[in-house]
N, C-alpha and C positions, 0 to 999 in steps of 0.2 A: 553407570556407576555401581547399580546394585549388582550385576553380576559379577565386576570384579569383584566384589566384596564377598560375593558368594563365593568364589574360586577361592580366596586367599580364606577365607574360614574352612572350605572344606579341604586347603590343603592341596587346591589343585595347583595354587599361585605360589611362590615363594613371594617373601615381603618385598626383596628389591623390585621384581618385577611388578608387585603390587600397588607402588611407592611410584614407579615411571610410570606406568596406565594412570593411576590418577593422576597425575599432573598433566600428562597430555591430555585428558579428557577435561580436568579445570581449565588448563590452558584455551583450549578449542570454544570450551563454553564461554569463556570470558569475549572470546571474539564477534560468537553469534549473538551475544547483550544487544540493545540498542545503545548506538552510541551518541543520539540525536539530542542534544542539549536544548537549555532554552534558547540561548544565544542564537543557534545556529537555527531553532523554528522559528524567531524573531527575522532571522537572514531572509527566510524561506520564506515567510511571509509576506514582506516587503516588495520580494523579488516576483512572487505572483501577484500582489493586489495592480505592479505595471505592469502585467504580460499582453495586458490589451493593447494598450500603445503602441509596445515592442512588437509586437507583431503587426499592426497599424503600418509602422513607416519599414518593416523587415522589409527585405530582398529576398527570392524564392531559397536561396541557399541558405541566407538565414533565420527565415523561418524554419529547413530542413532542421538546422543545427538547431532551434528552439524547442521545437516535438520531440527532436531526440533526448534533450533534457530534461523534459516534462515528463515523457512515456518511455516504457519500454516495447511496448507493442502496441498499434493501431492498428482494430479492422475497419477497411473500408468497404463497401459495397451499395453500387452503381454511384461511384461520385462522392458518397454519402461518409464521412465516418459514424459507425454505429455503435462503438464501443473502444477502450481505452483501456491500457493498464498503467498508472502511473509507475513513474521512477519509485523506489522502497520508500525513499526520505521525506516525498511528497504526498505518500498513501493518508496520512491522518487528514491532511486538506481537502483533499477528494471525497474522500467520507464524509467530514463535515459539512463540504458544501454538498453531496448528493442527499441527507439526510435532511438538512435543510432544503431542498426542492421539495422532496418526497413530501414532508409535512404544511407546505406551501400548497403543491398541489392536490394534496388527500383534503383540505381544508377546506378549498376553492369549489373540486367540480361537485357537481351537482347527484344524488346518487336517484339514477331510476328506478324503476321499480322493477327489479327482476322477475318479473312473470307477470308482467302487463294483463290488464281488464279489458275486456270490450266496455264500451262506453252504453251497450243496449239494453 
C-alpha cells in the first residue's frame, strides 16, 4: 500500500489508477484476514475432543478422509509418523495442545547433570 502511495504522491500514478490499486489491494487483504469465528472454534473443537472414537470404529478409507481433514501433510518414516502440519483452521489447537505437552514434560523429566562427577 505504501508504494502506491508513493507513486501517486510523486506523480508516477494518476488518482484513477490509484483509487483501483487500493481497493484491489484492500480487497485481497480482507480475504487473507482470519475468518475463524468463535462459533466455528466452538465446531472445531467439539469435532476433535471425538476424533478418538472416530478413528476407533473408522474404516482404512475413512480414516484416509480423516488425516486428510486434520493435516495438510504428514511425514512418515519407517512406519512411524514423525511430524504433521495441521489444516490452517486447526493450527491454534495444535499449538495449544503441543504447548501443553512441552510444559507437562519440561516439568516431569528429571534434569541430569550435564558434565557428570566421578564418584572418587
Amino acid at each position: 500500500m505504501d508504494r502506491i502511495k508513493k507513486l501517486y504522491k510523486w506523480g508516477d500514478m494518476g488518482e484513477e489508477d490509484y483509487r483501483l490499486e487500493k481497493e484491489a489491494i484492500q480487497k485481497e487483504m480482507v480475504g487473507l484476514a482470519p475468518k475463524t469465528r468463535q462459533a466455528d472454534l466452538s465446531k472445531l473443537a467439539l469435532f476433535l475432543a471425538n476424533i478418538g472414537e472416530a478413528w476407533r470404529v473408522a474404516s482404512g478409507e475413512q480414516r484416509n478422509k480423516l488425516a486428510r481433514t486434520l493435516f495438510q501433510e504428514i511425514w512418515i518414516k519407517d512406519s512411524q509418523v514423525v511430524a504433521v502440519r495441521p489444516q490452517p483452521e486447526l493450527q491454534p489447537f495444535f499449538a495449544l495442545n503441543y504447548e501443553e505437552f512441552v510444559n507437562k514434560v519440561m516439568k516431569k523429566r528429571p534434569r541430569w547433570d550435564s558434565n557428570p562427577r566421578s564418584s572418587a
